[in-house]
Biopython code that builds the backbone (N, CA, C, O; Angstrom):
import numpy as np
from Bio.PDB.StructureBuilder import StructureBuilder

atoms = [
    (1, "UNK", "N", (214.555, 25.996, 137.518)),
    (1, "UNK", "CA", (215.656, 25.280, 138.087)),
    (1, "UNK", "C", (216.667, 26.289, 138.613)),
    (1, "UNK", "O", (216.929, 27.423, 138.212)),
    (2, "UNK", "N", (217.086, 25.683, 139.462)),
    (2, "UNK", "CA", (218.243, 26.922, 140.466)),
    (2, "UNK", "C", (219.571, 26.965, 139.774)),
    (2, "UNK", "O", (220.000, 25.961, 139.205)),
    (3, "UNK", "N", (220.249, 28.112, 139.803)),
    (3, "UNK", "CA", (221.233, 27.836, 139.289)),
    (3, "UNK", "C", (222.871, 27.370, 140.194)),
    (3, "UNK", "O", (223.101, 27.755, 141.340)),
    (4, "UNK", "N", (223.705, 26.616, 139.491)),
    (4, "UNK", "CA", (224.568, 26.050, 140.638)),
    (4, "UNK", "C", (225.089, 26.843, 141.399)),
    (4, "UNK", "O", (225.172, 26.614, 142.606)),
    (5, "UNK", "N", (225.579, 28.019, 140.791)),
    (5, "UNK", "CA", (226.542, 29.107, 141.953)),
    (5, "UNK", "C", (225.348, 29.627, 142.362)),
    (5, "UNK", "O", (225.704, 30.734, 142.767)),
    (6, "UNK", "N", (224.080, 29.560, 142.538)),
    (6, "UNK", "CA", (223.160, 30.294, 143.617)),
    (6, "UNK", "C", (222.934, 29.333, 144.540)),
    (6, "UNK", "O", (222.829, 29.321, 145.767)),
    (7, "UNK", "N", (222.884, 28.543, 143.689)),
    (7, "UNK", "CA", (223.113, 26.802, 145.127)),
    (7, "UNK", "C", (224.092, 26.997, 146.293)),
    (7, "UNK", "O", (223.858, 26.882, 147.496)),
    (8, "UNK", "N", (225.549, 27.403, 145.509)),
    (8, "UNK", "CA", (226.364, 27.117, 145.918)),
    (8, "UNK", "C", (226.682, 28.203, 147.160)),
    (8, "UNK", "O", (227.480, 28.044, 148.084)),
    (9, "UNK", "N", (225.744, 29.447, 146.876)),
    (9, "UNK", "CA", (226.490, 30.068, 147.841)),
    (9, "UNK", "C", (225.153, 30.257, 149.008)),
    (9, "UNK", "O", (225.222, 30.747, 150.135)),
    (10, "UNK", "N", (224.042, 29.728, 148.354)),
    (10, "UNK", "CA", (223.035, 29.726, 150.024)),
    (10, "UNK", "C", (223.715, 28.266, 150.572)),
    (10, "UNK", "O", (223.547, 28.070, 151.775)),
    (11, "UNK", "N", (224.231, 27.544, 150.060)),
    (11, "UNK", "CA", (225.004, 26.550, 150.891)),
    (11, "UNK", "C", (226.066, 27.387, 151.981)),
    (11, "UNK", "O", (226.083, 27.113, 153.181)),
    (12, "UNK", "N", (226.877, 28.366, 151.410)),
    (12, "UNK", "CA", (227.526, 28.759, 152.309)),
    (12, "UNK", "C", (227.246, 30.003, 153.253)),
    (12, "UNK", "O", (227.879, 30.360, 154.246)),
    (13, "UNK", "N", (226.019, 30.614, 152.613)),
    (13, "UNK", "CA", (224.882, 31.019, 153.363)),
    (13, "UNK", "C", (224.771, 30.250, 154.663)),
    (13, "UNK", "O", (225.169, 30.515, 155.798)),
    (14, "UNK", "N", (224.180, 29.328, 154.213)),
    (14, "UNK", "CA", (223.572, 28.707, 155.640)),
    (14, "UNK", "C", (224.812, 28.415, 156.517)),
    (14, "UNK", "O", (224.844, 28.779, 157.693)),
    (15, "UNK", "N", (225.600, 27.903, 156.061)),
    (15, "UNK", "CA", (227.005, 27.517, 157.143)),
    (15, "UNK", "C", (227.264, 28.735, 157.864)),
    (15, "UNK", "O", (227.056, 28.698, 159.077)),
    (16, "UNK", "N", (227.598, 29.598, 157.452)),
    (16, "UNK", "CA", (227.853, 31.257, 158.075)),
    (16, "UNK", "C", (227.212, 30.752, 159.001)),
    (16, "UNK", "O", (227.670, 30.231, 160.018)),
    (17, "UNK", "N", (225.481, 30.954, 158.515)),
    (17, "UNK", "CA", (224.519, 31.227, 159.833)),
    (17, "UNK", "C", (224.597, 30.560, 160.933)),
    (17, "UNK", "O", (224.630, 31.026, 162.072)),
    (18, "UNK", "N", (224.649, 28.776, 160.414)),
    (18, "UNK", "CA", (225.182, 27.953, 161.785)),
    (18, "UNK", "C", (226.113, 28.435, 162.333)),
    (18, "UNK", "O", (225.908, 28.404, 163.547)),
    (19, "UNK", "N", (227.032, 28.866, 162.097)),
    (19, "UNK", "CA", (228.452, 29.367, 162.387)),
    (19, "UNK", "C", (228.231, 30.303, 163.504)),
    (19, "UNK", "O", (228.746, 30.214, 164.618)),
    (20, "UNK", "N", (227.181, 31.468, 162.979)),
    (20, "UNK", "CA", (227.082, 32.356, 163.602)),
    (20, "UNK", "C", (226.336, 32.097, 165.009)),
    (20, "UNK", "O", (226.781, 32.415, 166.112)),
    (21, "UNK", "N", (224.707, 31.240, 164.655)),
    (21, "UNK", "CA", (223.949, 30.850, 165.998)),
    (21, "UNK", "C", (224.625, 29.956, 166.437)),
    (21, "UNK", "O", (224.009, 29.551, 167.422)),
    (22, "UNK", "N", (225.865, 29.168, 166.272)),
    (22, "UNK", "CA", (226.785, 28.418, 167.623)),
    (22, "UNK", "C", (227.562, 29.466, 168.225)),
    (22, "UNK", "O", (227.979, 29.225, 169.358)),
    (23, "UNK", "N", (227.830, 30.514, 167.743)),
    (23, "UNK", "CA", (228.626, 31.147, 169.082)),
    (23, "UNK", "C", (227.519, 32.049, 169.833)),
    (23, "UNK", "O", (228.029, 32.538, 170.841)),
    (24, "UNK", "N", (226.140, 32.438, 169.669)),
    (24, "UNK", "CA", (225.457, 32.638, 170.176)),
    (24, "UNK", "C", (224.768, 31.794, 171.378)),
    (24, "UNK", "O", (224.307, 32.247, 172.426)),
    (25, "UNK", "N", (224.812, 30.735, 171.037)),
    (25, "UNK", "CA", (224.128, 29.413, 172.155)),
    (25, "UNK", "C", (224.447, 29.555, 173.485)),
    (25, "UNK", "O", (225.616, 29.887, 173.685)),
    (26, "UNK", "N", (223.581, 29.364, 174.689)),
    (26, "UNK", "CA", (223.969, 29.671, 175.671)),
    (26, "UNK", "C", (224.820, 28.738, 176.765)),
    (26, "UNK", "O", (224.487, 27.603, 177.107)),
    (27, "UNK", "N", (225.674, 29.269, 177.109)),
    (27, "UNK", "CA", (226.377, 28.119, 177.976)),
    (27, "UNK", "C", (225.711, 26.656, 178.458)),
    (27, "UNK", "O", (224.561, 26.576, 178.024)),
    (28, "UNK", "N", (226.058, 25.630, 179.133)),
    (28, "UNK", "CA", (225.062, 24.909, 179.637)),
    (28, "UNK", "C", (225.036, 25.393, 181.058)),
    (28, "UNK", "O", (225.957, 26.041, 181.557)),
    (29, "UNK", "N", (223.825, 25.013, 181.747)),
    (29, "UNK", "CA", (223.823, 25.109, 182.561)),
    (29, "UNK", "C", (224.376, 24.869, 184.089)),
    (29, "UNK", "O", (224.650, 23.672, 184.009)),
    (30, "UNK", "N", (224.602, 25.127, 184.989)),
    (30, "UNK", "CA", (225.345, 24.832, 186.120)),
    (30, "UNK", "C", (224.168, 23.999, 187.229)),
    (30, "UNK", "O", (224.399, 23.021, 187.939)),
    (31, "UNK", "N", (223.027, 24.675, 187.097)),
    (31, "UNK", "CA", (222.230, 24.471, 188.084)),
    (31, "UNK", "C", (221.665, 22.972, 188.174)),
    (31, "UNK", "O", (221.089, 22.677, 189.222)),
    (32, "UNK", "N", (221.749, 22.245, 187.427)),
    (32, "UNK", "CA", (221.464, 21.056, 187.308)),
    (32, "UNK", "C", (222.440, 20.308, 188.474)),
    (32, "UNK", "O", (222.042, 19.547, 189.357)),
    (33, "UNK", "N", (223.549, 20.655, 188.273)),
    (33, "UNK", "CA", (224.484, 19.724, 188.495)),
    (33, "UNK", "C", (225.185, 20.686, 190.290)),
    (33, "UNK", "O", (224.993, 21.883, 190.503)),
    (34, "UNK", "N", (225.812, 19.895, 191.102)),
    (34, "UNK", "CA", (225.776, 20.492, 192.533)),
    (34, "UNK", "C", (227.366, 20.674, 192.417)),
    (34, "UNK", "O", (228.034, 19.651, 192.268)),
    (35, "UNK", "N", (228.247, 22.383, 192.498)),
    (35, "UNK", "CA", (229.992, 22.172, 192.970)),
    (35, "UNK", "C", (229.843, 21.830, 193.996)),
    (35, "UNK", "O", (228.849, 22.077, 194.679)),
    (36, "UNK", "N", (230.532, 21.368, 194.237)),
    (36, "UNK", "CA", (231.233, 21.273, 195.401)),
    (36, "UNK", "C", (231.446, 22.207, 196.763)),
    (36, "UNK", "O", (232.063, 21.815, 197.754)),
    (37, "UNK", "N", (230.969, 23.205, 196.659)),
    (37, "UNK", "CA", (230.934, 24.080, 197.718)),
    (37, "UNK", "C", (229.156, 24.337, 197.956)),
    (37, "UNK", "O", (228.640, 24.529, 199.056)),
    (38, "UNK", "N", (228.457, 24.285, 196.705)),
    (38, "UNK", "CA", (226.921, 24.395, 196.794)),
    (38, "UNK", "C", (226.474, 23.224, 198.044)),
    (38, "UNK", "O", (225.738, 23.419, 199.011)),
    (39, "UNK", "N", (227.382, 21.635, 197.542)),
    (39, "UNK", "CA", (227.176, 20.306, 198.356)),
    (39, "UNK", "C", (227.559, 20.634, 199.786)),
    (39, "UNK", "O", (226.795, 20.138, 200.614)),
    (40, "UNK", "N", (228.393, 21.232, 200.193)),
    (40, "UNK", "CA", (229.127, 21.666, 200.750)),
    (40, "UNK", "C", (227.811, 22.850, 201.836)),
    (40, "UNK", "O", (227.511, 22.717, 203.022)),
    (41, "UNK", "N", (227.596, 23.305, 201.404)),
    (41, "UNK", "CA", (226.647, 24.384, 201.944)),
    (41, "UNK", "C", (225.441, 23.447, 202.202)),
    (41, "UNK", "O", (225.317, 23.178, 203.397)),
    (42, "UNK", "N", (224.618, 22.942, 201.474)),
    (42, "UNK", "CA", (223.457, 22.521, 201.667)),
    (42, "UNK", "C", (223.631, 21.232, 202.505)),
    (42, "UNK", "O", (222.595, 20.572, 202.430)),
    (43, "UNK", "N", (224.590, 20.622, 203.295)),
    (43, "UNK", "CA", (225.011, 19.410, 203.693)),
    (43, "UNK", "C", (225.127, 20.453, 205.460)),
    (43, "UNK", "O", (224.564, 20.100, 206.496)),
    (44, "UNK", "N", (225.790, 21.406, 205.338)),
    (44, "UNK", "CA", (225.870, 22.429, 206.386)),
    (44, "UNK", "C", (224.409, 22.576, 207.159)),
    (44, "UNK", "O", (224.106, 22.171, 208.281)),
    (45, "UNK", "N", (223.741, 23.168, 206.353)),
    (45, "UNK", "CA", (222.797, 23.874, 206.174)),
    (45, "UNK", "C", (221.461, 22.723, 207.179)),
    (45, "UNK", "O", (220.694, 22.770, 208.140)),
    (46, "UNK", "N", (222.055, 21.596, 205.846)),
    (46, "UNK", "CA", (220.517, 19.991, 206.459)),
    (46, "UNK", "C", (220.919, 19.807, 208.446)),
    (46, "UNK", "O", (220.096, 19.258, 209.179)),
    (47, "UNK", "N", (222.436, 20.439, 209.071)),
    (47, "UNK", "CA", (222.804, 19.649, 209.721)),
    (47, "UNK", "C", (222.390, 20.847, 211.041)),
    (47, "UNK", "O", (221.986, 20.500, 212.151)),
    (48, "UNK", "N", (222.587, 22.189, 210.633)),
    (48, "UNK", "CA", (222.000, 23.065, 211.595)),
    (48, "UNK", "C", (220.618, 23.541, 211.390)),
    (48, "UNK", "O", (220.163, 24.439, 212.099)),
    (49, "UNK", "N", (219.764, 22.849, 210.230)),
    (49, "UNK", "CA", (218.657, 22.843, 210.427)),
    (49, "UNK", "C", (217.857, 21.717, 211.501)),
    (49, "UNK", "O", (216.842, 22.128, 212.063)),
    (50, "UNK", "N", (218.237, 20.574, 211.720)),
    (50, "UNK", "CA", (218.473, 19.573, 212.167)),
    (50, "UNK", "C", (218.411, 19.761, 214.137)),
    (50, "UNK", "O", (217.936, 19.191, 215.119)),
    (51, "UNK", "N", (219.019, 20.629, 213.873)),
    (51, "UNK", "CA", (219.989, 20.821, 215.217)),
    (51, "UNK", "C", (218.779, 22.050, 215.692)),
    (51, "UNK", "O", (218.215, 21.865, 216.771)),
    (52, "UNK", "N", (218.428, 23.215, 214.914)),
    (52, "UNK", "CA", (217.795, 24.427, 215.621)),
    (52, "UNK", "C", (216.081, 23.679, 215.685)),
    (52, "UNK", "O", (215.288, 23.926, 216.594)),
    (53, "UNK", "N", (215.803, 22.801, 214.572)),
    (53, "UNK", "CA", (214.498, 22.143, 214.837)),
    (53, "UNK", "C", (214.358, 21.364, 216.191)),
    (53, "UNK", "O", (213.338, 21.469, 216.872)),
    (54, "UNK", "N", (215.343, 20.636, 216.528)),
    (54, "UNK", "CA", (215.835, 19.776, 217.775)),
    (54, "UNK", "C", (215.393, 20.618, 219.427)),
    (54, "UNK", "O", (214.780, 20.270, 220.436)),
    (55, "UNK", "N", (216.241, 22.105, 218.876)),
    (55, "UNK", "CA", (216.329, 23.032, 219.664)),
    (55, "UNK", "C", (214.866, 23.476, 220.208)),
    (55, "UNK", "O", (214.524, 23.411, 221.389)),
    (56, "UNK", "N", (214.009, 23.971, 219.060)),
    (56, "UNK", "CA", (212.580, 24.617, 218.958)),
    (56, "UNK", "C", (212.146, 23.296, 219.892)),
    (56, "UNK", "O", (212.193, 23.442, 221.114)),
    (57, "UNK", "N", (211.818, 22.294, 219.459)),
    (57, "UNK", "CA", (210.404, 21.243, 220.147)),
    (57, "UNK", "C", (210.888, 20.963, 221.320)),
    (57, "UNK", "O", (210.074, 20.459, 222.094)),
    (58, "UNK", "N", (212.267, 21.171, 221.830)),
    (58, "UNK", "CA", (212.624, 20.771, 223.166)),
    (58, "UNK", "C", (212.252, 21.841, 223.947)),
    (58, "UNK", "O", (211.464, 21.629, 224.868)),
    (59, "UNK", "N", (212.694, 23.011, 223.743)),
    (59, "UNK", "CA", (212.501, 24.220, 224.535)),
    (59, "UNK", "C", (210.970, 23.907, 224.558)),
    (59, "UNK", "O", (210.596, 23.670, 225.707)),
    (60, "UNK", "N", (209.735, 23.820, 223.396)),
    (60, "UNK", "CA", (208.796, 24.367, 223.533)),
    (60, "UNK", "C", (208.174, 23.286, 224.332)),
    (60, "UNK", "O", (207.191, 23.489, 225.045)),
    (61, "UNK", "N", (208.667, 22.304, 224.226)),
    (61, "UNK", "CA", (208.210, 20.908, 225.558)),
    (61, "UNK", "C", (208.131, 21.210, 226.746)),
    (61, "UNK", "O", (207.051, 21.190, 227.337)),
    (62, "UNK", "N", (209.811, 21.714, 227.598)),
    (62, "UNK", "CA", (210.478, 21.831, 228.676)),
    (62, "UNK", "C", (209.416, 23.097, 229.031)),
    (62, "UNK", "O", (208.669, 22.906, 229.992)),
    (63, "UNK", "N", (209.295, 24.566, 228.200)),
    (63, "UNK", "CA", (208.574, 25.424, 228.924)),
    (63, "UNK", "C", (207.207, 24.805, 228.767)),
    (63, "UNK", "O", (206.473, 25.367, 229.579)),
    (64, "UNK", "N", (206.496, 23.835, 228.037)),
    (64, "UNK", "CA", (205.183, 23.056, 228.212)),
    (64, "UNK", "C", (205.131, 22.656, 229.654)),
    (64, "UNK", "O", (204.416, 23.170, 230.514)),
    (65, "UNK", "N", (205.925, 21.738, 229.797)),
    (65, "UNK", "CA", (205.878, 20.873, 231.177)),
    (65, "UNK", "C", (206.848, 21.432, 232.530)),
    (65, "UNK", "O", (207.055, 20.878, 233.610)),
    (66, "UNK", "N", (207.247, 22.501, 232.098)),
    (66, "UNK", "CA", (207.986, 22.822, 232.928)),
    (66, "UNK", "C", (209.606, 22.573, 233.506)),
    (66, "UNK", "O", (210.319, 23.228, 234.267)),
    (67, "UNK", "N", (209.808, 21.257, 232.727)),
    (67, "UNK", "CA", (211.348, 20.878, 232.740)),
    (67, "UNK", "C", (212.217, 21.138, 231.989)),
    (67, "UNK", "O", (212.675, 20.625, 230.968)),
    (68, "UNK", "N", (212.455, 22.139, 232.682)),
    (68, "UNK", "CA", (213.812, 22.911, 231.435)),
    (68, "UNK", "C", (214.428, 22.410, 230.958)),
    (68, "UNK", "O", (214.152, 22.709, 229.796)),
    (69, "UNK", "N", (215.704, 21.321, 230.906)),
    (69, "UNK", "CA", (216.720, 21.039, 230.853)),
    (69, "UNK", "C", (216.849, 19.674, 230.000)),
    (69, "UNK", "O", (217.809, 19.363, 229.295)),
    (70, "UNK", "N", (215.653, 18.919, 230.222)),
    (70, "UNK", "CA", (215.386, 17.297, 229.737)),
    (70, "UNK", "C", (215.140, 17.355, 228.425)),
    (70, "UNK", "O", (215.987, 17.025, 227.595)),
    (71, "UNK", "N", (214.117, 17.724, 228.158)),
    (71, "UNK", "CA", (213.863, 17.763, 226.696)),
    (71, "UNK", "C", (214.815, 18.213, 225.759)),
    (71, "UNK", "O", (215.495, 17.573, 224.957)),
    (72, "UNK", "N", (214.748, 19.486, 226.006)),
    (72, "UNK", "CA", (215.992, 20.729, 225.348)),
    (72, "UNK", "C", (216.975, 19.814, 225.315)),
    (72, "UNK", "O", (216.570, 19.260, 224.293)),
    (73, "UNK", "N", (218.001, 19.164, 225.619)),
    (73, "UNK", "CA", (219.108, 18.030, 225.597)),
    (73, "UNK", "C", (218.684, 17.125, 224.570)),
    (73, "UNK", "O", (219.237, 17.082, 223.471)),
    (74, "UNK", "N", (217.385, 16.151, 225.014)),
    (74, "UNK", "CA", (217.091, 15.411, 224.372)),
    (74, "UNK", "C", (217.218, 15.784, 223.059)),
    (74, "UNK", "O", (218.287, 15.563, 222.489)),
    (75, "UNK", "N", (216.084, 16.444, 222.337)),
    (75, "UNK", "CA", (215.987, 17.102, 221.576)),
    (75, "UNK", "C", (217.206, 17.445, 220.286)),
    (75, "UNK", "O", (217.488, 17.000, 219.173)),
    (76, "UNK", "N", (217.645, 18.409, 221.127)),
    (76, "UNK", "CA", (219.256, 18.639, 220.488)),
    (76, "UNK", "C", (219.793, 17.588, 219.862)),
    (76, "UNK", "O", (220.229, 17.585, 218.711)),
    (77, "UNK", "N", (219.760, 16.637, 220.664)),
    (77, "UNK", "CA", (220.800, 15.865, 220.378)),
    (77, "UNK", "C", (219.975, 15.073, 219.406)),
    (77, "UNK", "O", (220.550, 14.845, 218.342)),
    (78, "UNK", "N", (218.980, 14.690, 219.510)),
    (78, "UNK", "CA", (217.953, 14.080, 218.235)),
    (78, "UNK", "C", (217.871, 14.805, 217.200)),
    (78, "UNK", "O", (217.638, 14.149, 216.185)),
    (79, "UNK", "N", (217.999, 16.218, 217.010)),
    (79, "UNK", "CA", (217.907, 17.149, 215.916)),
    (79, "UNK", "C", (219.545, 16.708, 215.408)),
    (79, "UNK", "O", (219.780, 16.381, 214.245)),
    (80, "UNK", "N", (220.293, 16.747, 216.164)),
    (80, "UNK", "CA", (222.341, 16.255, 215.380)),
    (80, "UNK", "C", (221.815, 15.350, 215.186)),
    (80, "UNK", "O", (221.290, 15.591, 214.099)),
    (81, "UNK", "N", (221.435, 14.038, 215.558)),
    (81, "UNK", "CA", (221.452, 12.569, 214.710)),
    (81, "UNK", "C", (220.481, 12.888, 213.349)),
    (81, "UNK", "O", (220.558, 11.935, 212.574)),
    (82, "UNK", "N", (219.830, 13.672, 212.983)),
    (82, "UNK", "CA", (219.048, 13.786, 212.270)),
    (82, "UNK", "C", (219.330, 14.491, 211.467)),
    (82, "UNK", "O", (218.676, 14.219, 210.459)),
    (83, "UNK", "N", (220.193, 15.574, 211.268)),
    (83, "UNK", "CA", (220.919, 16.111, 210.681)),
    (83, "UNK", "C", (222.094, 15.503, 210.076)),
    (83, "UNK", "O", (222.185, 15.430, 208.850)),
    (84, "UNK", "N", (223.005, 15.058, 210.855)),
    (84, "UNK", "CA", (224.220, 13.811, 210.185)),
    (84, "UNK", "C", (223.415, 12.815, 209.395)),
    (84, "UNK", "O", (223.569, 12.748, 208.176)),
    (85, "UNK", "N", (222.494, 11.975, 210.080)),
    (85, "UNK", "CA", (221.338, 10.986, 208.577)),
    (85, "UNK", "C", (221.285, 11.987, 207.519)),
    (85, "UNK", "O", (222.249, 12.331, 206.836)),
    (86, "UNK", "N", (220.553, 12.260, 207.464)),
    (86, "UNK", "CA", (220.304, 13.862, 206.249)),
    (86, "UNK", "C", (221.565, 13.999, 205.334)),
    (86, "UNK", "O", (221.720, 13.761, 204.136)),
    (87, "UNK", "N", (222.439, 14.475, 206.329)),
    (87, "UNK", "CA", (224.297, 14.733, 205.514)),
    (87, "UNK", "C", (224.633, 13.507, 204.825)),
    (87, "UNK", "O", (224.987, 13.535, 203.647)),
    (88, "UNK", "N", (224.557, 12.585, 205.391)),
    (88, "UNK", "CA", (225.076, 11.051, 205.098)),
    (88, "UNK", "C", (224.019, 10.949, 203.734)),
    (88, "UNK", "O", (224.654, 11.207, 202.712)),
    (89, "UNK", "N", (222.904, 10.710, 203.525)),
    (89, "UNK", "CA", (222.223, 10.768, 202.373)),
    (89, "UNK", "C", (222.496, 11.842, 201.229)),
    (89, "UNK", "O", (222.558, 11.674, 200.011)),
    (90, "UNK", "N", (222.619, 12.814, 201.871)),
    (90, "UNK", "CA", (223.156, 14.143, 200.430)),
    (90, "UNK", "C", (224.362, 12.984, 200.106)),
    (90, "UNK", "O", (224.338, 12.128, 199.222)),
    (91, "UNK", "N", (225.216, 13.192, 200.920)),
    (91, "UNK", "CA", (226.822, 12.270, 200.551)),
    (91, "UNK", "C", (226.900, 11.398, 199.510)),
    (91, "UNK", "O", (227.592, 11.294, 198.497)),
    (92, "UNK", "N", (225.613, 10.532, 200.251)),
    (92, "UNK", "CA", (225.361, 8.902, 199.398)),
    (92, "UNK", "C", (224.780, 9.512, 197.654)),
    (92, "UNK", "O", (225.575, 9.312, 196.737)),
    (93, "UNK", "N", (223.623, 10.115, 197.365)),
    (93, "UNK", "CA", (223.239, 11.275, 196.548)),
    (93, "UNK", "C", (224.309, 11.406, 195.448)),
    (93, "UNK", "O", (224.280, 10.969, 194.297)),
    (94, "UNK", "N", (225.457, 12.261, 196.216)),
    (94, "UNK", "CA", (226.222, 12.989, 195.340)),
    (94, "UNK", "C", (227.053, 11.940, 194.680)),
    (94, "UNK", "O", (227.283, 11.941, 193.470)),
    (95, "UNK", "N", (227.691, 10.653, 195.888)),
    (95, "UNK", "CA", (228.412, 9.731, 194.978)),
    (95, "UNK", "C", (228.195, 8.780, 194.133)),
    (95, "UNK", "O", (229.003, 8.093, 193.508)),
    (96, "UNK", "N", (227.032, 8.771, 194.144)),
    (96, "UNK", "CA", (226.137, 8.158, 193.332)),
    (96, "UNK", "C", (226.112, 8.814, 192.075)),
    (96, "UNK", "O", (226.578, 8.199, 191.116)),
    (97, "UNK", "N", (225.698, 9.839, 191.924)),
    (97, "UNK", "CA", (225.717, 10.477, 191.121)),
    (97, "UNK", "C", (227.059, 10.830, 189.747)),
    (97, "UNK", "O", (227.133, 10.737, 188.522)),
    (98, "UNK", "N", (228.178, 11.378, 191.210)),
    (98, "UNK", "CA", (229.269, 11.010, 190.771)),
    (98, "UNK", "C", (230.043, 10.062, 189.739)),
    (98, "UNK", "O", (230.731, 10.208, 188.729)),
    (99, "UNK", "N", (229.513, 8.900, 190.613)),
    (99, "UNK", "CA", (230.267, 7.415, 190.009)),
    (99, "UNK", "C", (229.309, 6.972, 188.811)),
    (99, "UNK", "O", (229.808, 6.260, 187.940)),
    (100, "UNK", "N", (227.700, 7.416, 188.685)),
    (100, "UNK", "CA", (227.522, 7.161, 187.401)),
    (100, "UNK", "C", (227.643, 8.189, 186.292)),
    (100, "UNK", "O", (227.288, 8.002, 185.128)),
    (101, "UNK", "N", (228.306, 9.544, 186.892)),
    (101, "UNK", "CA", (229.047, 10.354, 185.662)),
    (101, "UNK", "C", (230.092, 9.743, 185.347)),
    (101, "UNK", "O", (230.454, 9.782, 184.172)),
    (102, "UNK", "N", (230.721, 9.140, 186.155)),
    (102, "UNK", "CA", (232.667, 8.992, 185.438)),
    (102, "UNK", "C", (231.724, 7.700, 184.557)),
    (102, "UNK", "O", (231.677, 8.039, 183.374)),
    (103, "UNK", "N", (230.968, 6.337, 184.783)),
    (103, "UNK", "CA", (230.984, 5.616, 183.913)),
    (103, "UNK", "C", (230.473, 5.796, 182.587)),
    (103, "UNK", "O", (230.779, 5.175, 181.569)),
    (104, "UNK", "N", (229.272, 7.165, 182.803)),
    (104, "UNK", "CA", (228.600, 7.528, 181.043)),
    (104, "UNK", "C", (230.294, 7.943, 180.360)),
    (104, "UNK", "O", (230.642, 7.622, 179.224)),
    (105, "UNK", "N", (231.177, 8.711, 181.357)),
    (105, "UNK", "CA", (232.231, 8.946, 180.318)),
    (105, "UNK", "C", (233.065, 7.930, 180.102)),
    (105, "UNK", "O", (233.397, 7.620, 178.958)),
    (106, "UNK", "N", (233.547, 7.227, 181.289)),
    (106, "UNK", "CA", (234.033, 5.950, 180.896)),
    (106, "UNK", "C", (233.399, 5.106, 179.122)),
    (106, "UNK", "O", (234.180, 4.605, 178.313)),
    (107, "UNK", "N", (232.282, 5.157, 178.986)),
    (107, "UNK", "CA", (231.670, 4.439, 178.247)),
    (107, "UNK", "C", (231.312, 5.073, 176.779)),
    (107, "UNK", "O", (231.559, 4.633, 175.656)),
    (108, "UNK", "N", (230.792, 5.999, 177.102)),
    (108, "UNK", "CA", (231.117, 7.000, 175.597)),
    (108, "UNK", "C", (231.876, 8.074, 175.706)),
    (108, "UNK", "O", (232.113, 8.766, 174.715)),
]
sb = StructureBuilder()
sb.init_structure("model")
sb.init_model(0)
sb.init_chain("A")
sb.init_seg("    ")
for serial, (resi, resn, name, xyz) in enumerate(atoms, 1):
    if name == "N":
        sb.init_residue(resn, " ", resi, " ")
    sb.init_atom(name, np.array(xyz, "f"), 0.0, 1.0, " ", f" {name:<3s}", serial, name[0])
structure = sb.get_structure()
């Protein structure tokens, strides 16, 4: 049988140790979750990708067929609408996201 003060002090044994591996634990993570400047960048990013893809299939049309000017326009401008959709969905995404963080805290 154990004796009580040897009880008593791997009891406070072990607390130390918790003590000790909680200030060891590693931050949480960031990457899960998007700042505001990351949203910010990758919303950029969907909208001149959008735009230089637009760019590529028009040019490579116009020098296909020979009409410079038609496609390349077209194009462009189909690569921006496609890019703003894109932005508009990250947007929708994030507030979504958003609004069901404030209610988990709202709630617990």
């Amino acid at each position: 049988m154990a004796d009580p003060a040897e009880t008593e002090r791997l009891k406070q044994l072990e607390a130390r140790i918790a003590a000790a591996k909680k200030t060891q634990e590693p931050a949480p993570r960031m990457d899960e979750h998007y700042s505001g400047a990351q949203l910010a960048w990758r919303m950029v990013i969907e909208l001149v990708a959008g735009i230089l893809i637009g760019f590529g299939i028009g040019y490579g049309l116009d020098a296909l067929f020979g009409t410079m000017p038609i496609f390349l326009v077209l194009f462009i401008l189909l690569g921006f609408v496609a890019g703003v959709k894109t932005m508009m969905r990250t947007a929708h995404e994030a507030q979504t996201e958003a609004s069901a963080k404030a209610a988990r805290e709202e709630k617990g």
